[in-house]
Each structure stands twice: as structure tokens, then as C-alpha cells.
Chimera marker file (.cmm) of the C-alpha trace (Angstrom):
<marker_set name="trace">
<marker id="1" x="81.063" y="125.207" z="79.542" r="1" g="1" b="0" radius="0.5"/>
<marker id="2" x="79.863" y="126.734" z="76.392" r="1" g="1" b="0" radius="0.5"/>
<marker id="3" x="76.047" y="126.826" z="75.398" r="1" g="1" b="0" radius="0.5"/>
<marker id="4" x="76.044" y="126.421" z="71.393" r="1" g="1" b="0" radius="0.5"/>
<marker id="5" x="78.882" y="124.215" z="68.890" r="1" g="1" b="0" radius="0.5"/>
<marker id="6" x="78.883" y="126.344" z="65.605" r="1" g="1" b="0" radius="0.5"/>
<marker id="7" x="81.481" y="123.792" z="63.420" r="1" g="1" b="0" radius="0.5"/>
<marker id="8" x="83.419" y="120.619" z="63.104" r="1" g="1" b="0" radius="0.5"/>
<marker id="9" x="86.571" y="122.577" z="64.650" r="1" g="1" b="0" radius="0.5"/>
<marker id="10" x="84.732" y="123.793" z="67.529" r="1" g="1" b="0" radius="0.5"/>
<marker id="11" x="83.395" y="119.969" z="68.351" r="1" g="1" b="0" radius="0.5"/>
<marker id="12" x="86.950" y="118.724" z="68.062" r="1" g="1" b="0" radius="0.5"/>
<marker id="13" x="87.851" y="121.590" z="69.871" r="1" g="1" b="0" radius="0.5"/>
<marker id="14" x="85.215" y="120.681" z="73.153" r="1" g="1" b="0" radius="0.5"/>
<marker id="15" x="86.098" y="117.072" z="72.629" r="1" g="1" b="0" radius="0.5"/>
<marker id="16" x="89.788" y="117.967" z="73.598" r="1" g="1" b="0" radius="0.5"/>
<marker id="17" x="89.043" y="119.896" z="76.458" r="1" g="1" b="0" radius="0.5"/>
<marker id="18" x="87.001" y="116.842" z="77.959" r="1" g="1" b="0" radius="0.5"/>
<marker id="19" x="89.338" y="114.248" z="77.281" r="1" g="1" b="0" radius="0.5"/>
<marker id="20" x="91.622" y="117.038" z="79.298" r="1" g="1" b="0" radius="0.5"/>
<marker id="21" x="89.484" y="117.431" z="82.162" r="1" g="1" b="0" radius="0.5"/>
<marker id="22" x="88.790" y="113.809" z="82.466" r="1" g="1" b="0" radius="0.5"/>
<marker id="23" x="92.111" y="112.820" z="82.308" r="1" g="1" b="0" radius="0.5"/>
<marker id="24" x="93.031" y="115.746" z="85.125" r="1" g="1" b="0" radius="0.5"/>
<marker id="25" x="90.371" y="114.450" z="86.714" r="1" g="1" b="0" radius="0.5"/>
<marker id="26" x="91.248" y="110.721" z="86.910" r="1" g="1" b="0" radius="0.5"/>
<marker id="27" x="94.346" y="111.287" z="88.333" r="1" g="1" b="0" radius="0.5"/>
<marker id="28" x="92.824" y="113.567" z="91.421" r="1" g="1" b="0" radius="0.5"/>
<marker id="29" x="90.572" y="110.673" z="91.903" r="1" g="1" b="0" radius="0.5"/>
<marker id="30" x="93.883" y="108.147" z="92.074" r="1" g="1" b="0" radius="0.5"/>
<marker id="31" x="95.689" y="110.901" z="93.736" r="1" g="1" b="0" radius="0.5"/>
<marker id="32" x="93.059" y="110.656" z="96.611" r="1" g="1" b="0" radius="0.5"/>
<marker id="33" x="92.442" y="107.125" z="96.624" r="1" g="1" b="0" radius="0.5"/>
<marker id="34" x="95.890" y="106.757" z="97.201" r="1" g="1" b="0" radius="0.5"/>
<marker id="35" x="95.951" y="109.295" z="99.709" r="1" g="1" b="0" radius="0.5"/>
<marker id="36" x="92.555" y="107.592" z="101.805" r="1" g="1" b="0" radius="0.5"/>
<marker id="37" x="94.448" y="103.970" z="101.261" r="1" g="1" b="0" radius="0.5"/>
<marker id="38" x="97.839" y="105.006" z="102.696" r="1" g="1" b="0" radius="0.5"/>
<marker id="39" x="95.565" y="107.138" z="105.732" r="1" g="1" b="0" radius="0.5"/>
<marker id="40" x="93.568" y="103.403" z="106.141" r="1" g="1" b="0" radius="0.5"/>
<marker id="41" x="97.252" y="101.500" z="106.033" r="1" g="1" b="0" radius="0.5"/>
<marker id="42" x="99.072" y="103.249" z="108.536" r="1" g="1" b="0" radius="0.5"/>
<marker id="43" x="97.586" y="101.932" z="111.804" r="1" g="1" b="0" radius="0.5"/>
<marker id="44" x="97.919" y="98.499" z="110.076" r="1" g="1" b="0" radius="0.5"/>
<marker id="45" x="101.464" y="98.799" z="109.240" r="1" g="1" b="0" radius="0.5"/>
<marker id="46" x="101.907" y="99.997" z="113.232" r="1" g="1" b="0" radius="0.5"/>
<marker id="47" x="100.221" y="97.105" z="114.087" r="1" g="1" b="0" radius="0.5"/>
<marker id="48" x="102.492" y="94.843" z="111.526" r="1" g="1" b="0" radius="0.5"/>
<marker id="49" x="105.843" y="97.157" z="112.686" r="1" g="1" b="0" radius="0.5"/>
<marker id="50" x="105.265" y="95.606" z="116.005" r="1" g="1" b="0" radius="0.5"/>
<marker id="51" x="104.117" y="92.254" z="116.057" r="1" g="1" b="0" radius="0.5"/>
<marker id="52" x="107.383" y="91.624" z="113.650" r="1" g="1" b="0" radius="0.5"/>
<marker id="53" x="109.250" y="93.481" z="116.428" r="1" g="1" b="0" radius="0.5"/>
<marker id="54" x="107.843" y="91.286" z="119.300" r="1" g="1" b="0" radius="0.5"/>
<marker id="55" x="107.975" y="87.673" z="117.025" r="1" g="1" b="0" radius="0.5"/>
<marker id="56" x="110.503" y="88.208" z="114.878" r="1" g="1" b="0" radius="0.5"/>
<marker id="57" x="109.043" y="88.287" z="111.622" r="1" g="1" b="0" radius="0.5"/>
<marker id="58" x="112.040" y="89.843" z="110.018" r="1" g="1" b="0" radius="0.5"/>
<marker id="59" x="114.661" y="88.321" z="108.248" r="1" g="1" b="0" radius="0.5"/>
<marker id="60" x="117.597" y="90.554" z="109.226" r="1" g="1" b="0" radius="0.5"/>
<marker id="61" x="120.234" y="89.873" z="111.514" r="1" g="1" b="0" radius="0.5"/>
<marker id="62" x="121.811" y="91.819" z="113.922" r="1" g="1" b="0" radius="0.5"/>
<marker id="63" x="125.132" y="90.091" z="113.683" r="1" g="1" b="0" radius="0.5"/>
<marker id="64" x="127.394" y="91.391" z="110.450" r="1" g="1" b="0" radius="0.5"/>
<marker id="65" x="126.991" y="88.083" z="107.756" r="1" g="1" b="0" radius="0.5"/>
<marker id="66" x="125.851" y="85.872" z="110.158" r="1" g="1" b="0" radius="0.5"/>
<marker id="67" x="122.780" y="84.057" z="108.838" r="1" g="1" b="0" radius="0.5"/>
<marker id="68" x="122.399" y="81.961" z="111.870" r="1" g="1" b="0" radius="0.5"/>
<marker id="69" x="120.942" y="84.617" z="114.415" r="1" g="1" b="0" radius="0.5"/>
<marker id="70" x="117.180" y="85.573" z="113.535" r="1" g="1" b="0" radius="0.5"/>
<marker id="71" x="115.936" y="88.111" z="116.376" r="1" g="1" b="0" radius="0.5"/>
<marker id="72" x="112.516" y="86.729" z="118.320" r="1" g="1" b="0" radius="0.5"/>
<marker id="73" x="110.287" y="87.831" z="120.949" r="1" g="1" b="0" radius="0.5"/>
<marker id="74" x="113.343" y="86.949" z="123.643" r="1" g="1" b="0" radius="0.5"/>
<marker id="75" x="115.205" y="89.118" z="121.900" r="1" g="1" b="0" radius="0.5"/>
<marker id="76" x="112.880" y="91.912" z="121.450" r="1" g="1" b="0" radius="0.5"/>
<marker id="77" x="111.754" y="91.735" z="125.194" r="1" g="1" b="0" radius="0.5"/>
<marker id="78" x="115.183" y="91.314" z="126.635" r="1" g="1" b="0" radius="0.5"/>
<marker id="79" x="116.475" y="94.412" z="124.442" r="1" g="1" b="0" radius="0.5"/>
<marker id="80" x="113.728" y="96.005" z="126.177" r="1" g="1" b="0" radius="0.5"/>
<marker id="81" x="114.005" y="95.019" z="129.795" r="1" g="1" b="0" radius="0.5"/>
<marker id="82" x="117.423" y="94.080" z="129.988" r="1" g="1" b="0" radius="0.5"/>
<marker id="83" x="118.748" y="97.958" z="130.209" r="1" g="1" b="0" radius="0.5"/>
<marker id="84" x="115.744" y="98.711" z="132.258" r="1" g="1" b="0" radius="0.5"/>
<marker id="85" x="117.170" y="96.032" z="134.567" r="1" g="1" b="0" radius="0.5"/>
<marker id="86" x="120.263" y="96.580" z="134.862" r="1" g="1" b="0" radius="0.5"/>
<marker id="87" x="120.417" y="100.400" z="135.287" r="1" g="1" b="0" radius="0.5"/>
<marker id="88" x="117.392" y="100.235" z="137.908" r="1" g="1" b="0" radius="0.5"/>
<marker id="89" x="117.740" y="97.519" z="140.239" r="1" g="1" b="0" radius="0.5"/>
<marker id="90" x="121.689" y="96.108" z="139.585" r="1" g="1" b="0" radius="0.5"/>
<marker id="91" x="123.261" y="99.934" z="139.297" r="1" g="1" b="0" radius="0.5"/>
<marker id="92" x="120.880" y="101.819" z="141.288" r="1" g="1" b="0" radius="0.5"/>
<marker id="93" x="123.195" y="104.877" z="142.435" r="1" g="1" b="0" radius="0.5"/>
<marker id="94" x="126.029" y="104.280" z="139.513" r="1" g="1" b="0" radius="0.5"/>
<marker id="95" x="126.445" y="107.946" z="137.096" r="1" g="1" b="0" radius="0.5"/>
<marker id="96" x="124.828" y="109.111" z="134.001" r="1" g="1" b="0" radius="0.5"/>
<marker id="97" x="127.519" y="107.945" z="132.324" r="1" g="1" b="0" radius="0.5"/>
<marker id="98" x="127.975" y="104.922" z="133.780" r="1" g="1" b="0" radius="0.5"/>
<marker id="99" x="123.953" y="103.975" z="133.033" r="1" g="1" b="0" radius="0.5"/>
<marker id="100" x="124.427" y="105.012" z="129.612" r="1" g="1" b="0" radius="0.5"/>
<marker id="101" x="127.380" y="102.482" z="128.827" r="1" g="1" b="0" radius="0.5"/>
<marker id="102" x="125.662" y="99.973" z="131.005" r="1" g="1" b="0" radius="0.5"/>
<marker id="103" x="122.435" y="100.619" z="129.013" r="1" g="1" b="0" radius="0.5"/>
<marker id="104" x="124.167" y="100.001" z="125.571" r="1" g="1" b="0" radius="0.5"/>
<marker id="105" x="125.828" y="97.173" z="126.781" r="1" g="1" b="0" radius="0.5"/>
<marker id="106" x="123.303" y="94.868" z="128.108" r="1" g="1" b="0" radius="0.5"/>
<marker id="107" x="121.465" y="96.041" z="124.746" r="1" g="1" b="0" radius="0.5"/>
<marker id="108" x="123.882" y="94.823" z="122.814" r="1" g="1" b="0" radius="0.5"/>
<marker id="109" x="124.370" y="91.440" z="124.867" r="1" g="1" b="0" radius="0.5"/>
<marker id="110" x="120.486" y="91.281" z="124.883" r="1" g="1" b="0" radius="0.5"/>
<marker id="111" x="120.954" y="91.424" z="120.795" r="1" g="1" b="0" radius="0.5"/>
<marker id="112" x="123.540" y="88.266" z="120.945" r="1" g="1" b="0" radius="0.5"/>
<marker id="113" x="120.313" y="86.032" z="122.727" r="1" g="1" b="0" radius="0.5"/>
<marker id="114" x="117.787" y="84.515" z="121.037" r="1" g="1" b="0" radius="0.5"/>
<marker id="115" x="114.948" y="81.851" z="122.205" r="1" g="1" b="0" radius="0.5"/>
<marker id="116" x="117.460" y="78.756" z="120.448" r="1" g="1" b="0" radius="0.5"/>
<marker id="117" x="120.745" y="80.018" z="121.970" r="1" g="1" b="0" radius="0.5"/>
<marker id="118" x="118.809" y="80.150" z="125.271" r="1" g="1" b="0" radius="0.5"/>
<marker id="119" x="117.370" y="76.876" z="125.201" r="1" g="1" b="0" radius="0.5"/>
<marker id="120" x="120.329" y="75.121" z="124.546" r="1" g="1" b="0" radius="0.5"/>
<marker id="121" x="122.329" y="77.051" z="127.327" r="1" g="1" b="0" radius="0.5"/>
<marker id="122" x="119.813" y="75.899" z="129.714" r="1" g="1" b="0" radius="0.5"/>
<marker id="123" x="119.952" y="72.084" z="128.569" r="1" g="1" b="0" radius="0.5"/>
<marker id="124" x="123.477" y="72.256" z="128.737" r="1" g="1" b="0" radius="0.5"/>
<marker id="125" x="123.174" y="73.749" z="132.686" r="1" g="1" b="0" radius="0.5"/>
<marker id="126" x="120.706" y="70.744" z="132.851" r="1" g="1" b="0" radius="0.5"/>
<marker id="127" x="122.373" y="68.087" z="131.756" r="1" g="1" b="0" radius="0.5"/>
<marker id="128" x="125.627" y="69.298" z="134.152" r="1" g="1" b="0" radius="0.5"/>
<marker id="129" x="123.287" y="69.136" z="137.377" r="1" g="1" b="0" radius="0.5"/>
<marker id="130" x="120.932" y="65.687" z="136.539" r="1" g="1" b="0" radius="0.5"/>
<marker id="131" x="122.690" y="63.050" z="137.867" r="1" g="1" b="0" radius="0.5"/>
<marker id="132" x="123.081" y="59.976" z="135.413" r="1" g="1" b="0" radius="0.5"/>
<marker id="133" x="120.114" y="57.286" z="135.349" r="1" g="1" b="0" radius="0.5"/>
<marker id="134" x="122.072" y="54.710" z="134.738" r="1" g="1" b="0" radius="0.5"/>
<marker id="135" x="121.740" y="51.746" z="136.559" r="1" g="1" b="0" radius="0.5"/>
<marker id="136" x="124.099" y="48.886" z="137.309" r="1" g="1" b="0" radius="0.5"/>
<marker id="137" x="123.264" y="45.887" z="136.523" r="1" g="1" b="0" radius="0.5"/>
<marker id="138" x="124.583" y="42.944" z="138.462" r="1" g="1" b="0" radius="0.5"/>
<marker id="139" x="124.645" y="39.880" z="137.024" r="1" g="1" b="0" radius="0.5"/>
<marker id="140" x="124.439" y="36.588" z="138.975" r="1" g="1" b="0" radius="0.5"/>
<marker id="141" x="126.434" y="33.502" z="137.578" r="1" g="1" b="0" radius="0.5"/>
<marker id="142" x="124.803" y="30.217" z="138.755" r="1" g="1" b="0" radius="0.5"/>
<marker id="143" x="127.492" y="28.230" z="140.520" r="1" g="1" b="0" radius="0.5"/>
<marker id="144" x="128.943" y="24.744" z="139.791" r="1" g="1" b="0" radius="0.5"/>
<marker id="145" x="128.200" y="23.624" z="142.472" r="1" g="1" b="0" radius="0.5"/>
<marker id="146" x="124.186" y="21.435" z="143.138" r="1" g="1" b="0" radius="0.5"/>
<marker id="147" x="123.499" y="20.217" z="146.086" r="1" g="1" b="0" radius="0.5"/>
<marker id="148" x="121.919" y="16.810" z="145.076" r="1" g="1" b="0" radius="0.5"/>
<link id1="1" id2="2" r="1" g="1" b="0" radius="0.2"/>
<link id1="2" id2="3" r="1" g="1" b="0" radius="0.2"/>
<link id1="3" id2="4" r="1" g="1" b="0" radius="0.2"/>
<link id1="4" id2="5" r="1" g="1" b="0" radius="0.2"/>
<link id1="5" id2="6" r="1" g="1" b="0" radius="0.2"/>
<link id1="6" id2="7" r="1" g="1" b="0" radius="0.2"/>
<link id1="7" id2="8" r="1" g="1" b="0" radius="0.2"/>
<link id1="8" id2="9" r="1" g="1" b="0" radius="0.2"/>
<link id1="9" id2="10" r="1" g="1" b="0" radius="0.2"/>
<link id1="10" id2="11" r="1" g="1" b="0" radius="0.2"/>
<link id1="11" id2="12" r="1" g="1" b="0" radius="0.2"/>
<link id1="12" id2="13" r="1" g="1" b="0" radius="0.2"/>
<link id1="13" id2="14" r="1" g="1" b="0" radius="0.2"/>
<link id1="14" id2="15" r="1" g="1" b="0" radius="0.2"/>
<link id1="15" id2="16" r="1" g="1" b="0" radius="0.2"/>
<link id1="16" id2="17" r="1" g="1" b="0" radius="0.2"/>
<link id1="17" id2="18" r="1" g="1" b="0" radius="0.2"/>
<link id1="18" id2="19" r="1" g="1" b="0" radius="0.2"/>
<link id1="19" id2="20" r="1" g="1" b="0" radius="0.2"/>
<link id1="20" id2="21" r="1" g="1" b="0" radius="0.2"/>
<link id1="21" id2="22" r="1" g="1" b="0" radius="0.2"/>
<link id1="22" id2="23" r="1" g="1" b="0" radius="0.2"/>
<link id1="23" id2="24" r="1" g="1" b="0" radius="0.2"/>
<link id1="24" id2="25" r="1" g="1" b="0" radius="0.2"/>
<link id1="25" id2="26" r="1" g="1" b="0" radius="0.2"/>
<link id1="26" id2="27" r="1" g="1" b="0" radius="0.2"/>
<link id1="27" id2="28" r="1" g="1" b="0" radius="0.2"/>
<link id1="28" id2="29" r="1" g="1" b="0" radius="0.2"/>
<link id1="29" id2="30" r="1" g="1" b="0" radius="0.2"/>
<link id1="30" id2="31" r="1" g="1" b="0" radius="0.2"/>
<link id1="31" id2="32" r="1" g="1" b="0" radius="0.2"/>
<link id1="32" id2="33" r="1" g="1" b="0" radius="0.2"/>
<link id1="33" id2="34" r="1" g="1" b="0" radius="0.2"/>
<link id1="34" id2="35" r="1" g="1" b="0" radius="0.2"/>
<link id1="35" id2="36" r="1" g="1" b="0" radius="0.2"/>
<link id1="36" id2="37" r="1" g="1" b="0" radius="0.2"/>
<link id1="37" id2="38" r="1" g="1" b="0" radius="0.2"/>
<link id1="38" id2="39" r="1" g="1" b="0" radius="0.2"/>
<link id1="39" id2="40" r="1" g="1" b="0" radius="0.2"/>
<link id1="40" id2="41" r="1" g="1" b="0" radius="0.2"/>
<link id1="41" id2="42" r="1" g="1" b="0" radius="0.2"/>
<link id1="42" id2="43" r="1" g="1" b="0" radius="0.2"/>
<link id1="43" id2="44" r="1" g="1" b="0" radius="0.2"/>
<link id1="44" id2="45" r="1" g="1" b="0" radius="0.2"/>
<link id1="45" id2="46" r="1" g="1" b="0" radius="0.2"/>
<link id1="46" id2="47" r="1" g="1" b="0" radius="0.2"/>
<link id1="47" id2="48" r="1" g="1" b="0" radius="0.2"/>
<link id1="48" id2="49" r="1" g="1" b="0" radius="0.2"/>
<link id1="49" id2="50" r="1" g="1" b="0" radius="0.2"/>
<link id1="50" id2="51" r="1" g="1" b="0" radius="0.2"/>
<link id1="51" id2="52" r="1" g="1" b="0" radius="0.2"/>
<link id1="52" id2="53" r="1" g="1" b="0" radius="0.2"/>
<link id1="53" id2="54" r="1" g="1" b="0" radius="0.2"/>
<link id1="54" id2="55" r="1" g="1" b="0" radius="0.2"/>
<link id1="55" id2="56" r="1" g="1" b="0" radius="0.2"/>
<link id1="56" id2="57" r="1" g="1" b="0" radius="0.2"/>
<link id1="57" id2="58" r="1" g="1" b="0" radius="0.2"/>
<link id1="58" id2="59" r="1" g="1" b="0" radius="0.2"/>
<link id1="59" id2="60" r="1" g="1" b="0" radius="0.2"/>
<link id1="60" id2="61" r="1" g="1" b="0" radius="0.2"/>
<link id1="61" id2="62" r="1" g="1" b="0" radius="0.2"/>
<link id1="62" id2="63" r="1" g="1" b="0" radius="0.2"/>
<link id1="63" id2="64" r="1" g="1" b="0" radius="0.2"/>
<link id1="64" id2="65" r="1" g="1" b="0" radius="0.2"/>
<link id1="65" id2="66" r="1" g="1" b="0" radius="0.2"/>
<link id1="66" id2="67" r="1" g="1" b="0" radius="0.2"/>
<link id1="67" id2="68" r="1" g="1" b="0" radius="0.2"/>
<link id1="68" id2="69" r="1" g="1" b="0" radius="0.2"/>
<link id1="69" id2="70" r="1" g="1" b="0" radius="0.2"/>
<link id1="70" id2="71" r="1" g="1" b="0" radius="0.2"/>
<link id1="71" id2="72" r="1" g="1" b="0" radius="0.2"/>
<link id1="72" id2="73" r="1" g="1" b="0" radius="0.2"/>
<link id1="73" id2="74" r="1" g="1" b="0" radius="0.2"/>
<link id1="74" id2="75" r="1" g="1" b="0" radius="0.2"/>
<link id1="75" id2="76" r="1" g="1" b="0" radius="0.2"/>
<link id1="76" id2="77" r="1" g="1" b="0" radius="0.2"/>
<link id1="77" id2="78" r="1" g="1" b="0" radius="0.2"/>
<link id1="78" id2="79" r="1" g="1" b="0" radius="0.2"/>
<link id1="79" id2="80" r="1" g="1" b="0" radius="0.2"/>
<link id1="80" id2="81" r="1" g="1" b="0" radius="0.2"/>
<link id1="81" id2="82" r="1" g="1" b="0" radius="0.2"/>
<link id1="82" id2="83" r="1" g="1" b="0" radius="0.2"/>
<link id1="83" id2="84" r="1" g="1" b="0" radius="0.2"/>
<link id1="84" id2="85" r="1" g="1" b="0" radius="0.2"/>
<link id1="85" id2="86" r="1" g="1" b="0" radius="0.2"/>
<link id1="86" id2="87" r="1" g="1" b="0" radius="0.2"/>
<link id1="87" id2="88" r="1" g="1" b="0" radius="0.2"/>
<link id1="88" id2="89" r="1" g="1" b="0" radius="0.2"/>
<link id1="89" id2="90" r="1" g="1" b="0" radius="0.2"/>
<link id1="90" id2="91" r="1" g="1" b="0" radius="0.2"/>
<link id1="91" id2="92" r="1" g="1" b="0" radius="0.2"/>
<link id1="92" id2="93" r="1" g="1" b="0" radius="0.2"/>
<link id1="93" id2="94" r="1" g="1" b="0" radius="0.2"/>
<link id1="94" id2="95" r="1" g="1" b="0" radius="0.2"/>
<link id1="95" id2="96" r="1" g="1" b="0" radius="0.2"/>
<link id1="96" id2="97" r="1" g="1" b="0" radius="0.2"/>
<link id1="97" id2="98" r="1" g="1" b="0" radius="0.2"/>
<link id1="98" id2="99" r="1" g="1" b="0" radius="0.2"/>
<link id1="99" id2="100" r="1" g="1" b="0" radius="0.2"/>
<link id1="100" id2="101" r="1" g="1" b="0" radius="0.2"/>
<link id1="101" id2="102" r="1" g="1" b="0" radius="0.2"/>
<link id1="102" id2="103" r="1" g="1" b="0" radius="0.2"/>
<link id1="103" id2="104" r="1" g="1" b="0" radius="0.2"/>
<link id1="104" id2="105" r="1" g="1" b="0" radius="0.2"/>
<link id1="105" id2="106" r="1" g="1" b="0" radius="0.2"/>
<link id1="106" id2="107" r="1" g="1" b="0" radius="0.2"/>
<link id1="107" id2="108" r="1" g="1" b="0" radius="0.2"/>
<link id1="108" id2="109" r="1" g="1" b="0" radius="0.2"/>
<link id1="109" id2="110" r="1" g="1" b="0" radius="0.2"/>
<link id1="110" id2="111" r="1" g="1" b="0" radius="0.2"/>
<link id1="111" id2="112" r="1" g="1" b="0" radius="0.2"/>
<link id1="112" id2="113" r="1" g="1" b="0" radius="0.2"/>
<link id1="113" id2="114" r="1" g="1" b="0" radius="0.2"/>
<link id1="114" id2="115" r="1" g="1" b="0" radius="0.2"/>
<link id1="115" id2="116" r="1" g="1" b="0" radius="0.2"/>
<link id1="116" id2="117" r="1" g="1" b="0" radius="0.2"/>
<link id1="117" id2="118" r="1" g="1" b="0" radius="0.2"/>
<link id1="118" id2="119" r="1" g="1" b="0" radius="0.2"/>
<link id1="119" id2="120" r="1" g="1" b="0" radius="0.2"/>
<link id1="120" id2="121" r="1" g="1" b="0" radius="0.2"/>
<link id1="121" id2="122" r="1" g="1" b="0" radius="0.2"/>
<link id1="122" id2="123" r="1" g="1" b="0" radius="0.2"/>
<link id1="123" id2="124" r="1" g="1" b="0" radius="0.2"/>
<link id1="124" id2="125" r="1" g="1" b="0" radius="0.2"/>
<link id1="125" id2="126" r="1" g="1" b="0" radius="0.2"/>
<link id1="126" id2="127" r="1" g="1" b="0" radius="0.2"/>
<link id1="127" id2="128" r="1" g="1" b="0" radius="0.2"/>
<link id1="128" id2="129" r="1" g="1" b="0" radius="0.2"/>
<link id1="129" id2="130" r="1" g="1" b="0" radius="0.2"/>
<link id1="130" id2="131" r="1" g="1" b="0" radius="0.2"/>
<link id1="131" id2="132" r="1" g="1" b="0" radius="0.2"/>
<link id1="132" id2="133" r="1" g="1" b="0" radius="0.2"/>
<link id1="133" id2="134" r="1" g="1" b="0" radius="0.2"/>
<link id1="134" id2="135" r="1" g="1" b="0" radius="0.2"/>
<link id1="135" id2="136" r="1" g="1" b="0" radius="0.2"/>
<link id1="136" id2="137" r="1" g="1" b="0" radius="0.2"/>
<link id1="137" id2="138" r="1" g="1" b="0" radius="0.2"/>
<link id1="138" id2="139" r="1" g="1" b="0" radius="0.2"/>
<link id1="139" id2="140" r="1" g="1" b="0" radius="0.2"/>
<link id1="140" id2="141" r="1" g="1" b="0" radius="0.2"/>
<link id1="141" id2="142" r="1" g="1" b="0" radius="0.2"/>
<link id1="142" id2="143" r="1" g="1" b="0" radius="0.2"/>
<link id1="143" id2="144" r="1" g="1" b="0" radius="0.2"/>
<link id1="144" id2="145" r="1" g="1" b="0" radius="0.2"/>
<link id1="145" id2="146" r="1" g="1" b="0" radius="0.2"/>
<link id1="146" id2="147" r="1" g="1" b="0" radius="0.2"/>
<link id1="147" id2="148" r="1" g="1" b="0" radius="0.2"/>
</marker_set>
């Protein structure tokens, strides 16, 4: 910083410089703001990554074009547990290899489910075992016959 301003040119001169500074200055500031905000957002945005993971708050499907499947928290569990499953308790002394297909294939089947697709395979099962309510009626027609 200089002590004394002598002319015009020289205050135009100092007047350029600050603008400079302040304008290198303002974007530090915004450089670091951004940096704190993004530091602040990240546990958030963990926090968002998996409660969209575990109730489906995405929009994509898993199926190619299909815009009838929309992943939920049965799908996101059973993706989880499903290999887990299968590979621990079902195929207990099966191969590496063999776990690893097995693995990827009950992932993918867990994929195909969802809570609707489950719910209406279990009404269906339902409706095949309750027997039918129906009642028959049995009508009584008076006779001709009085006996006066």
C-alpha cells in the first residue's frame, strides 16, 4: 500500500488496483463459501442417498422402458438380504463360483419385486386358499294345500 497520491494518474492508478483486489477477493470469499457449503451438504446428501435408497424416492427403473416398476424399500431390502440369504443359509457349502452367480441372480430377481407386485401375488395366493362365502339360499314355496 503506498503512503502519499502525487496526481490524478496515480489516483486512477490506486483506484484500479482496489477494484482488482476486491474483485480477487470476492471470488476467494465465494470460492470458500462454496467450499464450507458443499463440506456442510455432504452428510446431508448421505443421509438423502439413502433414505431414497431404502423408500424409493427415485424415479428410475430398473427394467429397460418400463415405466411401471418404481424400486421401494422391498426392493431395496430384498436386493440386500436376498443374496445374503441365499448364499448363507440355502447354498451353505456350494463354490465361489457358484455363490457368485447365485448372488447376482437372486439380485437381479430381488430387482423384478416391488411392494405392489408383492401384494397382489399374495392376494392372488389368498383368494386360491379362502373358501367361497357364499351361501345357499333355500327357498320355501308355500304349498296348495290348507288344512281348513
Amino acid at each position: 500500500m503506498r503512503n502519499k497520491i502525487n496526481n490524478i494518474t496515480e489516483l486512477h492508478a490506486e483506484i484500479a488496483r482496489l477494484k482488482q483486489v476486491k474483485s480477487e477477493q470476492e471470488l476467494f470469499l465465494s470460492n470458500q463459501v462454496a467450499l464450507a457449503k458443499a463440506k456442510v451438504n455432504k452428510p446431508f446428501g448421505f443421509i438423502k442417498s439413502l433414505g431414497s435408497f431404502f423408500i424409493g424416492g427415485g424415479e428410475s427403473s430398473t427394467s429397460k422402458g418400463s415405466s411401471e416398476f418404481h424400486p421401494d424399500s422391498i426392493t431395496g431390502l430384498l436386493q440386500l438380504g436376498l443374496p445374503f440369504f441365499v448364499n448363507k443359509v440355502l447354498f451353505r457349502k456350494a463354490g465361489f463360483i457358484k455363490r457368485i452367480v447365485l448372488a447376482f441372480a437372486s439380485n437381479q430377481a430381488a430387482g423384478m419385486l416391488n411392494k405392489d407386485r408383492i401384494a397382489a401375488g399374495i392376494s392372488k395366493l389368498t383368494s386360491f386358499i379362502k373358501p367361497n362365502k357364499t351361501k345357499r339360499r333355500v327357498v320355501v314355496k308355500p304349498t296348495q294345500k290348507t288344512g281348513l
